[in-house]
C-alpha positions, 0 to 999 in steps of 0.5 A: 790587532788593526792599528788605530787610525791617528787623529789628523793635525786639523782636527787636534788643531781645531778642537784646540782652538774650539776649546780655547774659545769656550774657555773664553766665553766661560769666564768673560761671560759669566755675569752676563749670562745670569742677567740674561737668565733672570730676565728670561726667568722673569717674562716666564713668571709673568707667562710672556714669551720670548722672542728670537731673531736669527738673520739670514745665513748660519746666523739664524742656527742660533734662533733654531737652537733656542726652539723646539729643542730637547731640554729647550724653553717651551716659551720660545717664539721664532722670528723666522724669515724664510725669504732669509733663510739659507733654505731659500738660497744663499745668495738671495739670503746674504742680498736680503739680510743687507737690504734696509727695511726688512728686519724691523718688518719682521719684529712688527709683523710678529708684534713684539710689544713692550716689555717683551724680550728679543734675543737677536743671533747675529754671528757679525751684528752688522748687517741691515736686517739685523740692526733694523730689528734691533732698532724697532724692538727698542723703539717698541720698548723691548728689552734686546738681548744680543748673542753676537761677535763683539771682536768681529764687529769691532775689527770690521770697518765702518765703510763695509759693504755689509754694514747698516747705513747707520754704521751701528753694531749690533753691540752697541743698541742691544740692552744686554749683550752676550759675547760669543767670541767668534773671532773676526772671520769665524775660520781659525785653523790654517790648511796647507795649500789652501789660501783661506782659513778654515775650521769655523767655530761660531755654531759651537760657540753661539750653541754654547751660549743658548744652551748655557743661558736656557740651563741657568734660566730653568735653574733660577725658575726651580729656585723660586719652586716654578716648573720650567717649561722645558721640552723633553724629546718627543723620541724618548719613552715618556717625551710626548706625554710631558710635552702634551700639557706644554703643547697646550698652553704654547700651541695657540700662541707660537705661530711656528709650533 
């Protein structure tokens, strides 16, 4: 019989710590994620859409995982800048989402208005792009909901390169924040012989926290006998024929569909 190929330290290790951290996000966050979930399932009754802002860098992961997802809201409408994106190169990402002036732009451009509802994905809630979004939501009168890093933020000084000239957190300006307890640094596990931790857990941990509220807003939805507009894959038997009618009402006003 072959012997089985043991499970490496850093695996177990990161799984470990993976865990412990979802755990964490679980009990700490469970009465904020049913807010957010009324408030998404409200704007959905009303036939509103909802808008997602992830910056540059991996932070904007958590604005792809709300959209166009299998078992995801069909309402989503990204903001996605792709002079921001990682797909337009790294480092132009980093230096864009520092720049003032560039998220608000984004927020006008799509028209986000009042009584809408922005969900910002910012693994740090500190840099320009991000607070400026913030901010000219709110000065635009929509609710903001914020998935970020509370303990990152809070760790970070105010005097760091990166942050807002305001010095705000993302935290701070949000209506409603969703803590997704990315630990300052993202990286958690030590490997021996290399300075830097490693083993990041904010995708799976912003990932969590989308799935977790887009579940509980169908559920509030079904209570009150609504049909949620969730999409089923396009690759399973039957997926295109219940996307069509979603297809149709949302084709028309999400710019990115």
């Amino acid at each position: 019989m072959k012997a089985k190929t043991p499970i490496s330290d850093h695996a177990d290790h990161f799984l470990k710590r993976a865990t412990e951290l979802l755990q964490e996000v679980l009990q700490e966050e469970k009465k904020v994620v049913q807010r957010v979930a009324k408030i998404f399932s409200k704007a959905i009754v009303k036939d509103r859409l909802i808008h997602v802002f992830g910056v540059g860098g991996h932070s904007v992961i958590g604005c792809e995982e709300f959209f166009w997802r299998a078992g995801g809201l069909a309402c989503i409408n990204p903001l996605f800048d792709f002079s921001l994106m990682l797909s337009g190169g790294g480092v132009k990402s980093t230096m864009l989402e520092r720049t003032p002036g560039v998220g608000d732009k984004v927020v006008k451009a799509h028209g986000v208005k009042a009584g809408d509802v922005l969900v910002i994905t910012s693994i740090y809630g500190m840099n320009a792009a991000t607070i400026d979004a913030a901010l000219e939501a709110k000065k635009r009168k929509a609710t903001v909901v914020a998935i970020t890093s509370v303990d990152h933020a809070k760790k970070t000084p105010k005097n760091f390169p990166a942050r807002h000239p305001s010095k705000k957190n993302l935290f701070e300006i949000a209506d409603i924040v969703v803590n997704n307890h990315v630990p300052h640094g993202d990286s958690t596990i030590p490997v021996k012989g290399v300075v830097v931790p490693m083993g990041s857990v904010s995708t799976i941990l912003v990932s969590f926290c989308i799935q977790w509220i887009v579940m509980e807003t169908a559920a509030f939805l079904a209570k009150q006998g609504k049909r949620p507009p969730i999409w089923l894959s396009a690759n399973v038997p039957g997926g295109d024929e219940i996307n069509k009618d979603l297809m149709e009402k949302y084709l028309p006003r999400v710019k990115l569909l």
